[in-house]
N, CA, C and O atoms as a GROMACS GRO file, in nm:
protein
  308
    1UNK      N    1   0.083  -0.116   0.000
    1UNK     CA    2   0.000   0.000   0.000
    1UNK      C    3   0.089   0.125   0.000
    1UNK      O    4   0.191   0.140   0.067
    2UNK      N    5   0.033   0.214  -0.090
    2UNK     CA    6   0.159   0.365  -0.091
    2UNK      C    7   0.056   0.430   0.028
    2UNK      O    8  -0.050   0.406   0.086
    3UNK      N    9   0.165   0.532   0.021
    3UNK     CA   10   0.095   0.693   0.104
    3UNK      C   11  -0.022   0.721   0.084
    3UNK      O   12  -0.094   0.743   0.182
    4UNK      N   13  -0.057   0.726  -0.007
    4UNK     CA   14  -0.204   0.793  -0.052
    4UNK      C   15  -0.312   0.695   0.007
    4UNK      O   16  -0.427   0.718   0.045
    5UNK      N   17  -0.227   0.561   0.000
    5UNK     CA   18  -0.415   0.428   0.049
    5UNK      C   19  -0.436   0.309  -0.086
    5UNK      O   20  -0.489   0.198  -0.096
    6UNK      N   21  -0.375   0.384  -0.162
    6UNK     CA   22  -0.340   0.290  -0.308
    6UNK      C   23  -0.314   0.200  -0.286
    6UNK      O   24  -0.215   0.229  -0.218
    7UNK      N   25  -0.318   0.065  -0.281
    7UNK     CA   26  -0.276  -0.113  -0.317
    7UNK      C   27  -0.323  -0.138  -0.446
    7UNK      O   28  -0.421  -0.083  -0.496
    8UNK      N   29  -0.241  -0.233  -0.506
    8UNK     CA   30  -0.347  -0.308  -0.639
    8UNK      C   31  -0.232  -0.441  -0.603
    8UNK      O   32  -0.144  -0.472  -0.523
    9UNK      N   33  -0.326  -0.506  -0.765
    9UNK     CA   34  -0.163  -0.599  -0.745
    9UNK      C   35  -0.129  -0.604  -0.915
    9UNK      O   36  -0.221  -0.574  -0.990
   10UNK      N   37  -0.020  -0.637  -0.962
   10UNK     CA   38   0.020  -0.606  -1.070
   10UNK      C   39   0.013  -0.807  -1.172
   10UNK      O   40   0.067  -0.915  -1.148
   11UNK      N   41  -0.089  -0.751  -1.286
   11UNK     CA   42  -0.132  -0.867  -1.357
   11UNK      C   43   0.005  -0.861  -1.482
   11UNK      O   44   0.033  -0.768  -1.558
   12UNK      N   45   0.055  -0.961  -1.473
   12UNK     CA   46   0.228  -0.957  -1.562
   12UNK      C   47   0.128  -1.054  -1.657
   12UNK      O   48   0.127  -1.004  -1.769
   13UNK      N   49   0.051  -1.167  -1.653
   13UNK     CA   50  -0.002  -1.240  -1.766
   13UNK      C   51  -0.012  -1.221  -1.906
   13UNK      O   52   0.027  -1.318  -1.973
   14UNK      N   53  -0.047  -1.137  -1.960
   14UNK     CA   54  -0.020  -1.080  -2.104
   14UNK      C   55   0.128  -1.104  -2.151
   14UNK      O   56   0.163  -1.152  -2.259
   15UNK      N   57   0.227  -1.049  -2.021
   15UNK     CA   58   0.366  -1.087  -2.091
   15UNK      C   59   0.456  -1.179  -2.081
   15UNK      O   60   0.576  -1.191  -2.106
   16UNK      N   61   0.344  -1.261  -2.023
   16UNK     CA   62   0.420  -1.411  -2.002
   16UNK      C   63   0.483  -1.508  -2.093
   16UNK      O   64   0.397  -1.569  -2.158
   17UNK      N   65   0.601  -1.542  -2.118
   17UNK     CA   66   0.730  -1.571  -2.235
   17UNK      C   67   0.734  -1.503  -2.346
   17UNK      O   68   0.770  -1.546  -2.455
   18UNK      N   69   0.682  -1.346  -2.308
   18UNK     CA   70   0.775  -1.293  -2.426
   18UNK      C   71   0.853  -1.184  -2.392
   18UNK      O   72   0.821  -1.096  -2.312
   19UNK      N   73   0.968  -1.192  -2.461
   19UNK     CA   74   1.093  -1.098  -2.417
   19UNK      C   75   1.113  -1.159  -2.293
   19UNK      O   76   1.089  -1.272  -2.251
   20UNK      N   77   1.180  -1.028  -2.230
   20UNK     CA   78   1.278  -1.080  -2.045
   20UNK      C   79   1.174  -1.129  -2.004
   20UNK      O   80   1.220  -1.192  -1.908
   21UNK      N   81   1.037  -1.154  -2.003
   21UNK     CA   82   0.927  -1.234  -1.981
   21UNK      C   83   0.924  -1.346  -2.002
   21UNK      O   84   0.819  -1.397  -1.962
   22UNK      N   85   1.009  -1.429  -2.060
   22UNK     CA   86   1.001  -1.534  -2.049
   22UNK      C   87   1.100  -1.604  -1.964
   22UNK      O   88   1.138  -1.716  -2.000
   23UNK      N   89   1.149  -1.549  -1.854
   23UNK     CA   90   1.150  -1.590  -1.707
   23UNK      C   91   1.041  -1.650  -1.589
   23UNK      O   92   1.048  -1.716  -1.485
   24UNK      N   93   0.953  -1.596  -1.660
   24UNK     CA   94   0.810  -1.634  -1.551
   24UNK      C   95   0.792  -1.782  -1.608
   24UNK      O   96   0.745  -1.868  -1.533
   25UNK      N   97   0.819  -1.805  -1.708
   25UNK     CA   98   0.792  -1.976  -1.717
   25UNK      C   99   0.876  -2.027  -1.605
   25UNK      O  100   0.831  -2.138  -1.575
   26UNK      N  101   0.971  -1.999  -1.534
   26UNK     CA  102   1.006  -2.082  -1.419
   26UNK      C  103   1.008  -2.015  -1.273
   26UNK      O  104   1.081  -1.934  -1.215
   27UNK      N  105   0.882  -2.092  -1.241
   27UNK     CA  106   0.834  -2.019  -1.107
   27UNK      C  107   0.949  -1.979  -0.988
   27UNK      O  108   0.924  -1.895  -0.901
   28UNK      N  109   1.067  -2.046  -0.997
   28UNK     CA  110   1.158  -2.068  -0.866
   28UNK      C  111   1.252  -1.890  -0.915
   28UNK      O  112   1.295  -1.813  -0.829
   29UNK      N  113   1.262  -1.867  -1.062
   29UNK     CA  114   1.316  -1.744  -1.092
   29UNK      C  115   1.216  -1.598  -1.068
   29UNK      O  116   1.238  -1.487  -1.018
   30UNK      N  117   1.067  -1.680  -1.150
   30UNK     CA  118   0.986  -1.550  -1.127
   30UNK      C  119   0.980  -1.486  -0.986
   30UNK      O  120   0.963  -1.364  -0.972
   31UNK      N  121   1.000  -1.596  -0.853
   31UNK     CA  122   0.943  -1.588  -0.729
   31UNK      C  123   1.065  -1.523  -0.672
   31UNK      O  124   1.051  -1.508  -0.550
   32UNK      N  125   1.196  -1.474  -0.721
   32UNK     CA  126   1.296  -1.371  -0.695
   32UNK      C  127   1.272  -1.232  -0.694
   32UNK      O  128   1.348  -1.142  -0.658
   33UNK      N  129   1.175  -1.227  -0.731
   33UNK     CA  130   1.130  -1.040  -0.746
   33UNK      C  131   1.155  -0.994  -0.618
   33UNK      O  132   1.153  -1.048  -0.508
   34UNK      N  133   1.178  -0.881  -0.658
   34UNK     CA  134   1.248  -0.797  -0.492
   34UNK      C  135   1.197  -0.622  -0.563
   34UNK      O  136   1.182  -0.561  -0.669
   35UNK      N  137   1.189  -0.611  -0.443
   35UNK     CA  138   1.146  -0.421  -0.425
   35UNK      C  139   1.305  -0.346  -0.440
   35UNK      O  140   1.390  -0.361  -0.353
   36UNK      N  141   1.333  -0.253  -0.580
   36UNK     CA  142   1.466  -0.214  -0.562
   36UNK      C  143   1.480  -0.060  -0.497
   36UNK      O  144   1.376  -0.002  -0.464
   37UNK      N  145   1.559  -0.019  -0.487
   37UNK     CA  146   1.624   0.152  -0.452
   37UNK      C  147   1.512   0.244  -0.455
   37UNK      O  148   1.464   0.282  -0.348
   38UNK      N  149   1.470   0.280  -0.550
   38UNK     CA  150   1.380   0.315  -0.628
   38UNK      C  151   1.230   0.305  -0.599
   38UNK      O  152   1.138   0.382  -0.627
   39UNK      N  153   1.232   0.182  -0.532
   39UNK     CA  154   1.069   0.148  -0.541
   39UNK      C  155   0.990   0.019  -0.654
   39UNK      O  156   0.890  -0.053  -0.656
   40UNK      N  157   1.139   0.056  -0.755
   40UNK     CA  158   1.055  -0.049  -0.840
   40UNK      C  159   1.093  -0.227  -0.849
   40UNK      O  160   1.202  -0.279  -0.827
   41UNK      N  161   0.954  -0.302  -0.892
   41UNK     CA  162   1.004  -0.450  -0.894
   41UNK      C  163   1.130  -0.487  -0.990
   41UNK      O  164   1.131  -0.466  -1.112
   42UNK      N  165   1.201  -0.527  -0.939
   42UNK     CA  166   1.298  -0.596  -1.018
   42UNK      C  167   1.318  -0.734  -1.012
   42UNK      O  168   1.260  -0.776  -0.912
   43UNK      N  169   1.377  -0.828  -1.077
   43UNK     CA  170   1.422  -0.945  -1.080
   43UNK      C  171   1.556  -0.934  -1.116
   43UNK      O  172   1.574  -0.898  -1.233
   44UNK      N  173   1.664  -0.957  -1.041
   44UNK     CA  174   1.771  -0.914  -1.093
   44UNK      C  175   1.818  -0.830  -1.166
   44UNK      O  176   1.755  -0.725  -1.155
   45UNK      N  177   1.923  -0.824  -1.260
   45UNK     CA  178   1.935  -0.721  -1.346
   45UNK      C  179   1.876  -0.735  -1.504
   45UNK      O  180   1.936  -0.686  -1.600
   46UNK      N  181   1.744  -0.812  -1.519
   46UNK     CA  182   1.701  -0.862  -1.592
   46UNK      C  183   1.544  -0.828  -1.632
   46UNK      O  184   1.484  -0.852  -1.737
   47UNK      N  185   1.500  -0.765  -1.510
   47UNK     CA  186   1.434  -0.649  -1.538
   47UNK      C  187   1.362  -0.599  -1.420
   47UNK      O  188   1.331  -0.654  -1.314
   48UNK      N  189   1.342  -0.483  -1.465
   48UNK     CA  190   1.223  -0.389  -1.352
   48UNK      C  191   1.155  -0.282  -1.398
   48UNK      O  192   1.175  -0.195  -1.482
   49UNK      N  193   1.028  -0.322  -1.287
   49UNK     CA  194   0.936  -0.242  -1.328
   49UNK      C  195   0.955  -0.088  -1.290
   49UNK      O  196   1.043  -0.086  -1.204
   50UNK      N  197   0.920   0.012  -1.310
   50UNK     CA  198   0.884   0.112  -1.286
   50UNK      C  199   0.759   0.168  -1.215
   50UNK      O  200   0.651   0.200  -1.264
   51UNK      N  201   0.800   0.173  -1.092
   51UNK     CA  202   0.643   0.251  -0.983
   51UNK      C  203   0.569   0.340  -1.046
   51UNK      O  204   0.456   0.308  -1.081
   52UNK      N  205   0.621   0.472  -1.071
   52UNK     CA  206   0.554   0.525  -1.131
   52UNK      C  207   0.421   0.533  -1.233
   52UNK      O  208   0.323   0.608  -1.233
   53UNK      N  209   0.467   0.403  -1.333
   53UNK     CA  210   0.415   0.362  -1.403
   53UNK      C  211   0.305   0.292  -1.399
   53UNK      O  212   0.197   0.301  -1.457
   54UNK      N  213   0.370   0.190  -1.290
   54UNK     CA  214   0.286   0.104  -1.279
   54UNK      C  215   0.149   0.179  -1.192
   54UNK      O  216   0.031   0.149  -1.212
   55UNK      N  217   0.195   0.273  -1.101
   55UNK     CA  218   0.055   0.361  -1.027
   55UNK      C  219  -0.023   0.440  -1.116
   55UNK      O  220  -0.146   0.444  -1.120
   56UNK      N  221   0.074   0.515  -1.201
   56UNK     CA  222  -0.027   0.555  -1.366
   56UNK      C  223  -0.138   0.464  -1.419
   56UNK      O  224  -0.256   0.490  -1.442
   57UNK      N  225  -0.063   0.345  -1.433
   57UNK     CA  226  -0.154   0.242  -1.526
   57UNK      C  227  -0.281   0.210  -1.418
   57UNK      O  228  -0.390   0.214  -1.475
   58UNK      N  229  -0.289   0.175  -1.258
   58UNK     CA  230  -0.342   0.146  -1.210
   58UNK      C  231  -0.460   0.235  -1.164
   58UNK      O  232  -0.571   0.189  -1.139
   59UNK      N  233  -0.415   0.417  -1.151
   59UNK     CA  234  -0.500   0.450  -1.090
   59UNK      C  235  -0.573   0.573  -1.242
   59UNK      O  236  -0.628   0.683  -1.239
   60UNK      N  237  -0.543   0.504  -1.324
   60UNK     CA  238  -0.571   0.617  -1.447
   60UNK      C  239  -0.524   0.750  -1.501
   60UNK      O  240  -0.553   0.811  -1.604
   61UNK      N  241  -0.423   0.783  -1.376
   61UNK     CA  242  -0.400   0.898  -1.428
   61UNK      C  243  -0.263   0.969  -1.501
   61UNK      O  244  -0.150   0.926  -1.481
   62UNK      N  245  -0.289   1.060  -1.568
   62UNK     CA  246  -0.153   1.100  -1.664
   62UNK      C  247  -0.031   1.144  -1.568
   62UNK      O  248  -0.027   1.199  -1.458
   63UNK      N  249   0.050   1.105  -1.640
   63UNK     CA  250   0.223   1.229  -1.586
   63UNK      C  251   0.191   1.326  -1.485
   63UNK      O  252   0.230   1.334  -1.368
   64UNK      N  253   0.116   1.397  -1.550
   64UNK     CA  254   0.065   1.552  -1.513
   64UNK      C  255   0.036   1.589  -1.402
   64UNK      O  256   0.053   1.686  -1.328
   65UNK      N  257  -0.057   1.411  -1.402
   65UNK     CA  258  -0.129   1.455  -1.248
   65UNK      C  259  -0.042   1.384  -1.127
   65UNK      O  260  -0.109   1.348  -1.030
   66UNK      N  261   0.066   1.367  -1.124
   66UNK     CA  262   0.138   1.296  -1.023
   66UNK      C  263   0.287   1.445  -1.039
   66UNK      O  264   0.359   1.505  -0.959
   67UNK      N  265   0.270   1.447  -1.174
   67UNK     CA  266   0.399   1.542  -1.147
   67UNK      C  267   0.397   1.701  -1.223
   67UNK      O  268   0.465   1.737  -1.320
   68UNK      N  269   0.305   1.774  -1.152
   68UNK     CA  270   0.274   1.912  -1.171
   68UNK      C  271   0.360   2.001  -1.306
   68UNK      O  272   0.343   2.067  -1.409
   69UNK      N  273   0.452   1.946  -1.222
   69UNK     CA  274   0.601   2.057  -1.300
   69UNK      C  275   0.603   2.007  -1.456
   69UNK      O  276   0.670   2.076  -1.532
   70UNK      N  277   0.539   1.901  -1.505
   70UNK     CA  278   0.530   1.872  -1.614
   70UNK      C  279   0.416   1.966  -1.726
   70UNK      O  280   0.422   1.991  -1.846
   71UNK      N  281   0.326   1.997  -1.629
   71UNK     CA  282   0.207   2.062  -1.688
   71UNK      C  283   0.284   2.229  -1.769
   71UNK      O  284   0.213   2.304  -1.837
   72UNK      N  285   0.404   2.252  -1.749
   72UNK     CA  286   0.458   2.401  -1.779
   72UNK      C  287   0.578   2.316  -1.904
   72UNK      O  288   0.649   2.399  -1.961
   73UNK      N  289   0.596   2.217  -1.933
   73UNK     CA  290   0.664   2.190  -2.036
   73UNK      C  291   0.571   2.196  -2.133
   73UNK      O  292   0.449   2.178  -2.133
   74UNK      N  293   0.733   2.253  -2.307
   74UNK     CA  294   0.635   2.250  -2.433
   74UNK      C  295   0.550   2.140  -2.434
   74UNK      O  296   0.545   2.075  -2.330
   75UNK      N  297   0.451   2.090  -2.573
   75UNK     CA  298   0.405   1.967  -2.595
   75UNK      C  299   0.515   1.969  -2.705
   75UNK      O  300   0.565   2.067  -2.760
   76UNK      N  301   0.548   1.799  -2.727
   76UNK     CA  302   0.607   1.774  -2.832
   76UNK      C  303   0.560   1.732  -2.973
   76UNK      O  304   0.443   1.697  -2.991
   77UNK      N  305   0.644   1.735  -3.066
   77UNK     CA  306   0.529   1.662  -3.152
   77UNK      C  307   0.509   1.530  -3.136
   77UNK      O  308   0.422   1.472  -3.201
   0.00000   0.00000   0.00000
């Protein structure tokens, strides 16, 4: 659970054996995930997730609304 009251839990199924995803075919590697520096899931140096992201994807909302200071940058094309 973060600060705010937020929990979810994170559904990896879609990317199950493809790319660095296809580690989860062996449960004894997938079940190494660890919380890194950062905050985000990692499995070794083989991959990690990004918090940020993953609270974006979960609670709907854009960049913007987690990180203000973004709202005063150009748009790009």
């Amino acid at each position: 659970m973060l600060d705010d009251g937020v929990s979810w839990t994170v559904d990896l199924s879609e990317a199950v054996g493809q790319g660095v995803f296809a580690l989860r075919r062996d449960p004894l590697v997938f079940a190494q995930v660890a919380i890194g520096s950062a905050g985000e899931l990692v499995w070794g140096d083989k991959i990690d997730l990004c918090p940020d992201a993953l609270y974006l994807n979960v609670t709907g909302q854009k960049p913007e609304d987690i990180f203000p200071a973004l709202r005063n940058l150009p748009a790009h094309a």
